[in-house]
C-alpha positions as CSV (number, residue, x, y, z in Angstrom):
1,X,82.3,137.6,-79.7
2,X,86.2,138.2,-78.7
3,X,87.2,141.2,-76.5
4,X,89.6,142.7,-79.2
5,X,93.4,143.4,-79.0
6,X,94.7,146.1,-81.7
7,X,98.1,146.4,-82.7
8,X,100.5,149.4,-83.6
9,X,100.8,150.9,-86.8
10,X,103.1,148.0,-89.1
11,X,103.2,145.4,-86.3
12,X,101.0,142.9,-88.4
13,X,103.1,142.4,-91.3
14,X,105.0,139.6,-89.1
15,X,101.9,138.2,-88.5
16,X,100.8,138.0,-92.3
17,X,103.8,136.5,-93.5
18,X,103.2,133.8,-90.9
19,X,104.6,134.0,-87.7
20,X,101.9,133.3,-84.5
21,X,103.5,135.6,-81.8
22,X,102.8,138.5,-80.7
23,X,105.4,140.7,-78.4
24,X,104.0,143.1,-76.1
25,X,105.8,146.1,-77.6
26,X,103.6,145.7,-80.8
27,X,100.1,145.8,-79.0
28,X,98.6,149.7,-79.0
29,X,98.3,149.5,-75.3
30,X,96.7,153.0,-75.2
31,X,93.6,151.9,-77.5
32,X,93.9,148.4,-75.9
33,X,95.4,148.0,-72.4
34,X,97.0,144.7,-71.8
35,X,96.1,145.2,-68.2
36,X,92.3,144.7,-69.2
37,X,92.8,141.1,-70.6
38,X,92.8,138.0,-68.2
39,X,96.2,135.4,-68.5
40,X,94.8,133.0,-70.9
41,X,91.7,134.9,-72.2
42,X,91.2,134.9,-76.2
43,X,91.0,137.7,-78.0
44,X,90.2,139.0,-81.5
45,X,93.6,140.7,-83.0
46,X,93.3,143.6,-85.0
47,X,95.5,145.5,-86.9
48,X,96.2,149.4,-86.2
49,X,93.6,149.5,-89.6
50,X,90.6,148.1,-88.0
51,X,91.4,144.6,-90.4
52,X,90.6,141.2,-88.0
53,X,93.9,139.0,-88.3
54,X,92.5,136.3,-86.4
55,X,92.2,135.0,-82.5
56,X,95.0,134.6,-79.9
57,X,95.6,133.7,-76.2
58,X,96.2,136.9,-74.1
59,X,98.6,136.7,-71.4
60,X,99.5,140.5,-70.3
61,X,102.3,139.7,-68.0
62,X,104.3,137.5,-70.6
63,X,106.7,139.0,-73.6
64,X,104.7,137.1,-75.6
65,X,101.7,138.4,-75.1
66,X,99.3,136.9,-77.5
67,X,99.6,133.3,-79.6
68,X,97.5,133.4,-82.7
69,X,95.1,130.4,-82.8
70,X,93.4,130.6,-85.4
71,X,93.4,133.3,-88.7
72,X,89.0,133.5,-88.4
73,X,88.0,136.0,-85.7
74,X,85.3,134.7,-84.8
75,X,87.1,131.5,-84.4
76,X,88.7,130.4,-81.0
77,X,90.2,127.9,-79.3
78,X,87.2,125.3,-78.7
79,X,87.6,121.8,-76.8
80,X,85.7,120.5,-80.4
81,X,88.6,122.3,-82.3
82,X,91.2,121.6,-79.8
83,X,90.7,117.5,-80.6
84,X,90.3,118.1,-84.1
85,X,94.2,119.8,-84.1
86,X,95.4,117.2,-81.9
87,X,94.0,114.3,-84.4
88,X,95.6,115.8,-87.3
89,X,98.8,115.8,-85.7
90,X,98.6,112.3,-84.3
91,X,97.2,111.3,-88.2
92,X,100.5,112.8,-89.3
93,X,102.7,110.6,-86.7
94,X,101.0,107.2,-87.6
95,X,101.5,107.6,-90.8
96,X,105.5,108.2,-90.1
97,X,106.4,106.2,-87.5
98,X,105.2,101.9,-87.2
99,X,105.8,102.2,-83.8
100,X,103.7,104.7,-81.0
101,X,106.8,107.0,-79.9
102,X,106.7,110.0,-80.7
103,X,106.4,113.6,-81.0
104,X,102.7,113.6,-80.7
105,X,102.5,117.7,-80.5
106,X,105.1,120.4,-81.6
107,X,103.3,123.8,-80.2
108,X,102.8,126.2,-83.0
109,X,104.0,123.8,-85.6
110,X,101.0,121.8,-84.8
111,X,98.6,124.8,-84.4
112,X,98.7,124.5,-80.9
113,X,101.0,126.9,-79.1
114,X,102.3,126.0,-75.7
115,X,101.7,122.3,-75.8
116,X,103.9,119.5,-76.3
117,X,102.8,116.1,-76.1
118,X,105.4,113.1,-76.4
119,X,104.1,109.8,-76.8
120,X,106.0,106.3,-75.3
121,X,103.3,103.5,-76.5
122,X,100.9,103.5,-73.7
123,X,101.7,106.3,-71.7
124,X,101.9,110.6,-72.7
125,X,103.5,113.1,-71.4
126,X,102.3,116.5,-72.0
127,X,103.9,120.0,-71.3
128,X,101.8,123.3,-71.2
129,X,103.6,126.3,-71.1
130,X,100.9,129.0,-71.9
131,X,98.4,130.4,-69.7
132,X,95.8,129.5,-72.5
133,X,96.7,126.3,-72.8
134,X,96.3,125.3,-69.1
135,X,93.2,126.5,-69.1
136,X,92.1,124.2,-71.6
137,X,93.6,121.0,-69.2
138,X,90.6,119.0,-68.5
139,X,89.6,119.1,-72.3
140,X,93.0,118.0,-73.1
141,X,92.8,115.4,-70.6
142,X,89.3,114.0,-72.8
143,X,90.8,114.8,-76.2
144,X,93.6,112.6,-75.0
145,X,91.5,110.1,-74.0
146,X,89.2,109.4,-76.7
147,X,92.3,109.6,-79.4
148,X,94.6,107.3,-78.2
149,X,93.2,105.1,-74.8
150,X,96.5,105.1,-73.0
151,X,97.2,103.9,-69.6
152,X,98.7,106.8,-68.1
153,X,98.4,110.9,-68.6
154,X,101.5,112.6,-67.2
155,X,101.5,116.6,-67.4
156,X,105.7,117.0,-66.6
157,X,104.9,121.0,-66.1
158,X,108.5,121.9,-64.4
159,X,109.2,124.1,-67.3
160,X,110.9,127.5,-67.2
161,X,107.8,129.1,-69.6
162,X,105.8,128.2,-67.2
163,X,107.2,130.8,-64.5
164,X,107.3,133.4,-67.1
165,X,103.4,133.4,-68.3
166,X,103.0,133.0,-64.3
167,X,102.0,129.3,-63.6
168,X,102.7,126.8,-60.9
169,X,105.1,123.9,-61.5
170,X,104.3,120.4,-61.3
171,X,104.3,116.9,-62.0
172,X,101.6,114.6,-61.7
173,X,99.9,111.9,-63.4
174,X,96.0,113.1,-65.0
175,X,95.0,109.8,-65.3
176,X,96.5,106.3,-64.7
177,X,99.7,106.4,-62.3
178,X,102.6,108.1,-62.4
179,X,105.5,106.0,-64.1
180,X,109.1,106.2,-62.6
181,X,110.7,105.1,-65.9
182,X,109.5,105.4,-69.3
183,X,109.7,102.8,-71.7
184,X,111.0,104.0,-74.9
185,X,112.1,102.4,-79.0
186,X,114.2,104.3,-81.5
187,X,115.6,103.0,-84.2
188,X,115.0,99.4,-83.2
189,X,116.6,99.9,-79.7
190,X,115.1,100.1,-76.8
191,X,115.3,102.3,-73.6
192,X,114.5,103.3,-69.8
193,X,114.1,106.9,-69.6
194,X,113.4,108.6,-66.3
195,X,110.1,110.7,-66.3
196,X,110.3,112.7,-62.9
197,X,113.6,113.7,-62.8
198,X,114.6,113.5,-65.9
199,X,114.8,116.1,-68.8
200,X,112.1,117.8,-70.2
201,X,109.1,114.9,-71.3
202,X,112.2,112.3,-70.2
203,X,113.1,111.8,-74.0
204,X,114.9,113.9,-77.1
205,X,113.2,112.8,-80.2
206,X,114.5,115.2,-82.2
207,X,117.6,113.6,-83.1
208,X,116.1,110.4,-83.9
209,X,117.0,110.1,-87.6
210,X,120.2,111.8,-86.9
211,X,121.4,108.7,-84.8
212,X,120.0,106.3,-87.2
213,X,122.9,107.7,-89.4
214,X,125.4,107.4,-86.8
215,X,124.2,103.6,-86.8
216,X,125.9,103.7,-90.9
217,X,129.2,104.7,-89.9
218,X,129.4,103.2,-85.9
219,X,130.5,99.4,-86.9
220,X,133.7,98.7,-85.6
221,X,134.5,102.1,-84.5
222,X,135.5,103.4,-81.0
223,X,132.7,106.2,-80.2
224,X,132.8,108.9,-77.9
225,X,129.4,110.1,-77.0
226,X,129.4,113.5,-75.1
227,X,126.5,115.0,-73.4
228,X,125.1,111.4,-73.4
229,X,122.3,112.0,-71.0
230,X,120.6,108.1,-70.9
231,X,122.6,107.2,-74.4
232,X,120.5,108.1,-77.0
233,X,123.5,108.2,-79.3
234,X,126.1,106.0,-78.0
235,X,123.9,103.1,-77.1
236,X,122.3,102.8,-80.6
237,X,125.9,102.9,-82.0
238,X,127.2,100.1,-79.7
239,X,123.6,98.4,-80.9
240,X,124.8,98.7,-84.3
241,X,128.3,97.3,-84.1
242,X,130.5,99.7,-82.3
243,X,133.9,98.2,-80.6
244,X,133.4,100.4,-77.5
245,X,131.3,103.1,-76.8
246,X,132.1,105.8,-73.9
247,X,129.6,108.2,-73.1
248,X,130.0,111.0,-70.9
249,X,127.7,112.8,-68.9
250,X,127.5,115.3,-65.7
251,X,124.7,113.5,-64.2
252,X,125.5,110.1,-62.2
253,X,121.7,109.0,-62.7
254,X,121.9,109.7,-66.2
255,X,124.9,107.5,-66.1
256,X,122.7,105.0,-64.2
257,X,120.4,104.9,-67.1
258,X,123.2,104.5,-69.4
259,X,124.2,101.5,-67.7
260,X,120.5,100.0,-67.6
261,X,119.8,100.4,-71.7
262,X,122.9,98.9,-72.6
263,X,122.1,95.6,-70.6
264,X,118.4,96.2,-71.8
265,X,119.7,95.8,-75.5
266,X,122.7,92.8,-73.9
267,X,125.0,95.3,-74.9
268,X,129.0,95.1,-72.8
269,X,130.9,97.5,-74.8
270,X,129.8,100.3,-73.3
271,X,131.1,102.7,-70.5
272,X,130.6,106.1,-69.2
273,X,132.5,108.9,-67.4
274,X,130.8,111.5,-65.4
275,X,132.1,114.9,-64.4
276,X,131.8,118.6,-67.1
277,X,131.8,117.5,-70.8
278,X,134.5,120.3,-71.3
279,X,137.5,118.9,-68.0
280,X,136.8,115.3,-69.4
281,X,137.2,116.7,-73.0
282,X,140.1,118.2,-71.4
283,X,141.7,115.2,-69.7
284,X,141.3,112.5,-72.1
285,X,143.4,115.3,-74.7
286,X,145.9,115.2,-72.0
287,X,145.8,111.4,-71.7
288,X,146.2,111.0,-75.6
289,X,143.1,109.1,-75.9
290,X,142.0,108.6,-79.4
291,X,138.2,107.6,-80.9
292,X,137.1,106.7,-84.6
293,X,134.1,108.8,-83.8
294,X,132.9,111.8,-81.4
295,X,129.7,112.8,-80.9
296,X,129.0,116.2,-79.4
297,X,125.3,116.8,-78.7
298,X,125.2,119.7,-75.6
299,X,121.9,121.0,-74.8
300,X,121.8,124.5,-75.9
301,X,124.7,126.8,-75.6
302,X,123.2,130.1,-76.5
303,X,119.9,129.8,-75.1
304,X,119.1,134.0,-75.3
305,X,120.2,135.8,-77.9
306,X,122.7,138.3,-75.3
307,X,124.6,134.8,-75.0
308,X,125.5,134.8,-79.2
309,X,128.9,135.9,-78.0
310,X,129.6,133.2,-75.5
311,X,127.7,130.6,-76.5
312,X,129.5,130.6,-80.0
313,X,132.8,130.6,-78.3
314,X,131.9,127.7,-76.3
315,X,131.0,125.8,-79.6
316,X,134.1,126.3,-81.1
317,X,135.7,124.9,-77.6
318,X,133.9,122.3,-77.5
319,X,134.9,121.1,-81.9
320,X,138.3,122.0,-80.8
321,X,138.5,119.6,-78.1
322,X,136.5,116.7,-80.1
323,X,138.1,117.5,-83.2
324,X,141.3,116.6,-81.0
325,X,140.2,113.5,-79.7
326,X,139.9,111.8,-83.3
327,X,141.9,109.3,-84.6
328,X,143.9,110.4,-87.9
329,X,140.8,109.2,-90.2
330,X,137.8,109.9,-88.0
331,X,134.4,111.1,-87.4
332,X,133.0,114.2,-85.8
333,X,129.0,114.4,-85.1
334,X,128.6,118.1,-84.4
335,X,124.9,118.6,-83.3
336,X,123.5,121.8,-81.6
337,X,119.7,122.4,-80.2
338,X,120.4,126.5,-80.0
339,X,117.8,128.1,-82.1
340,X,120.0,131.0,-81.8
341,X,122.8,129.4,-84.0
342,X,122.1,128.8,-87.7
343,X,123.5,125.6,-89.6
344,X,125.8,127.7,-91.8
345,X,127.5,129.2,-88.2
346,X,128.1,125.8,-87.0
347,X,129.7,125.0,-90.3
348,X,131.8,127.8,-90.1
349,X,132.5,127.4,-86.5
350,X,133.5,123.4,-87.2
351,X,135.8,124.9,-90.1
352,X,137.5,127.2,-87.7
353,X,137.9,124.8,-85.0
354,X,139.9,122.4,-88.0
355,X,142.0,125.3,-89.2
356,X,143.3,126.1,-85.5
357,X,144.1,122.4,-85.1
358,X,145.6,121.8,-88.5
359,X,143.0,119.3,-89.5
360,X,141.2,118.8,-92.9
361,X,137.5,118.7,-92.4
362,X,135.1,117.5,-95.1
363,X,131.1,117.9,-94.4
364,X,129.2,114.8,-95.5
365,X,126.1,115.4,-94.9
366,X,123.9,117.4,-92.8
367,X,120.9,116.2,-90.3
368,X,117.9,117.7,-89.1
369,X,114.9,117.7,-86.7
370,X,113.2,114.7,-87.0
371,X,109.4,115.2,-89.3
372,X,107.6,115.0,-85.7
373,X,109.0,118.4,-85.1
374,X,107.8,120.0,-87.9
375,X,108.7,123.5,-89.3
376,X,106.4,126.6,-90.2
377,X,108.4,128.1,-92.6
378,X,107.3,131.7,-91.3
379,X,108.2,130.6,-87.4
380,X,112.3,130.5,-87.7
381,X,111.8,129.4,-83.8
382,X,110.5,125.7,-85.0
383,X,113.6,125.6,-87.1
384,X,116.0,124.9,-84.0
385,X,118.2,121.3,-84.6
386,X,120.7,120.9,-86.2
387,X,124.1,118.4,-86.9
388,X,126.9,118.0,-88.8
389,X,129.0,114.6,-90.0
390,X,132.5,115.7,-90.5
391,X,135.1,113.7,-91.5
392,X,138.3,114.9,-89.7
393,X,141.5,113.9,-91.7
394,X,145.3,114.9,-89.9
395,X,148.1,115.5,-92.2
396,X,146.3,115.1,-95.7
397,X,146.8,118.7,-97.2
């Protein structure tokens, strides 16, 4: 049924424990060129044994060169199955969330690698970063349709996987028009998000219960909110009782935005500061400035893993500097979004960062990806956020 790709001698046992990638390294290219396979085209994979593991999208000029779909051989990727995966993802999301934003699709964590699909009530925003994905766009499009009736379709397909699996970049609306602004509710507060320009789908929900706990521990306090981007953090803490909120942020539009959803929620205790995270860092340390909380929420620092080196020094900067900032009884949110970086490095990076200073840290309590990011246990690269609430105490041992 399936042209068949073979693998080397041992390669499978990733594969059988769970993972869904396949590098090109592992493929025996001498039984099996790569050059013989189509980007996008499925295949059956067999091990160097002759045993079927299952189907995958092919793409020969990518590093990861086949995506297992599903463990049947005989089985592929169908616009019948494709709408039965998507409908027990969205299933999943209904039953989590009252509201319709979400995480509609997390790739391989939802059996469908190379898609993401974020929903904001009416209107969803898909990125495909696979070659056999995109060929599967107009089905998409129907399966969309027919699940959920929205008013607009928006593929954001500006990604950087994109360029490697050797697809065009673009933005448009496949059905409905093209918003300039989504409309977006977390946590009970609402938000403008721009879709175009903005990052990624427009909108982190990964994070999501992680600031619903900074909502616990915000009344009253002075927050700092660094990386803000459109104030996913520090505009939920000023909605749940913050004194003053400052969020910083390199983008002047992002700033904008910041500006927009605090009025949206008749917020006036916030403020922002534009200009690099670390020189503002930097400058309010020199100006003495002091906050009863600091949240540090950079996008990721090591995003290859030749960056461990420098990425993990830039973590430890970066706690240094926020670590500084608090007041003597104060609260540092350490988050990071590097897959690369495991919770127990932060940890230990955070505890370093206190030593140097002279501060007594205590960890109390840990957050996570939100459960519309799922992760497949046997796929450590679903396993990617993470943040730490630290209470930061000067001169108490």
């Amino acid at each position: 049924m399936f042209p068949q790709l073979y693998l080397r001698k041992g390669a499978e046992r990733r594969i059988r424990a769970g993972h869904l990638w396949i590098y090109s390294n592992e493929v025996d290219t001498k039984r099996t060129p790569l050059t013989a396979f189509q980007a996008g085209e499925q295949a059956a994979l067999i091990a160097a044994n002759g045993k079927a593991l299952g189907t995958v999208f092919v793409n020969p000029h990518a590093l990861i060169c086949g995506r297992l779909i599903s463990r049947n051989p005989d089985q592929g990727m169908t616009p019948q199955r494709l709408s039965e995966r998507l409908d027990v993802a969205l299933q999943m999301r209904e039953r989590l969330f009252e509201r319709p934003f979400y995480r509609w699709v997390f790739g391989d964590a939802d059996g469908l690698s190379g898609l993401v699909i974020d929903r904001f009530d009416d209107v969803v925003v898909v990125q495909v970063s696979t070659a056999g994905m995109e060929s599967l766009r107009d089905s998409l499009v129907r399966a969309i349709q027919k699940l959920v009736h929205p008013r607009s379709i928006v593929f954001k397909n500006d990604g950087k996987m994109r360029d490697v699996e050797g697809l065009d970049s673009y933005v448009s609306a496949a059905m409905g028009e093209l918003p300039d602004q989504l409309v977006v509710e977390e946590n009970g507060v609402r938000f403008r998000a721009p879709l175009a320009t903005g990052q990624k789908t427009g909108w982190f929900y990964d994070h999501r219960m992680n600031r619903r706990r900074l909502q616990a521990y915000a009344p009253g306090k002075r927050v700092l909110d660094v990386f803000s981007y459109v104030g996913g953090w520090g505009v939920q803490a000023a909605a749940a009782g913050a004194s003053q909120v400052t969020c910083v942020d390199s983008s002047a539009q992002a700033l904008d935005s910041v500006g927009e959803n605090a009025r949206l929620n008749g917020l006036d205790n916030v403020d922002t500061l534009e200009g690099d995270a670390f020189a503002v860092l930097k400058d309010l340390c020199d100006q003495k400035e002091k906050y009863d909380i600091v949240v540090l929420d950079p996008p990721a620092l090591i995003p290859r893993r030749r960056d461990q080196k420098a990425g993990e020094q830039a973590y430890a900067r970066l706690n240094q500097l926020g670590l500084r900032l608090l007041e003597r009884d104060g609260l540092l949110v350490s988050a990071s979004c590097s897959m690369h970086l495991s919770t127990d490095r932060l940890v230990d990076i955070i505890r370093g960062s206190g030593r140097r200073i002279d501060r007594f840290v205590q960890l109390l309590e840990q957050g996570h990806q939100a459960p519309d990011h799922p992760v497949i246990p046997g796929i450590p690269e679903t396993d990617y956020i993470k943040s730490c609430f630290v209470r930061s105490l000067t001169g108490f041992l």
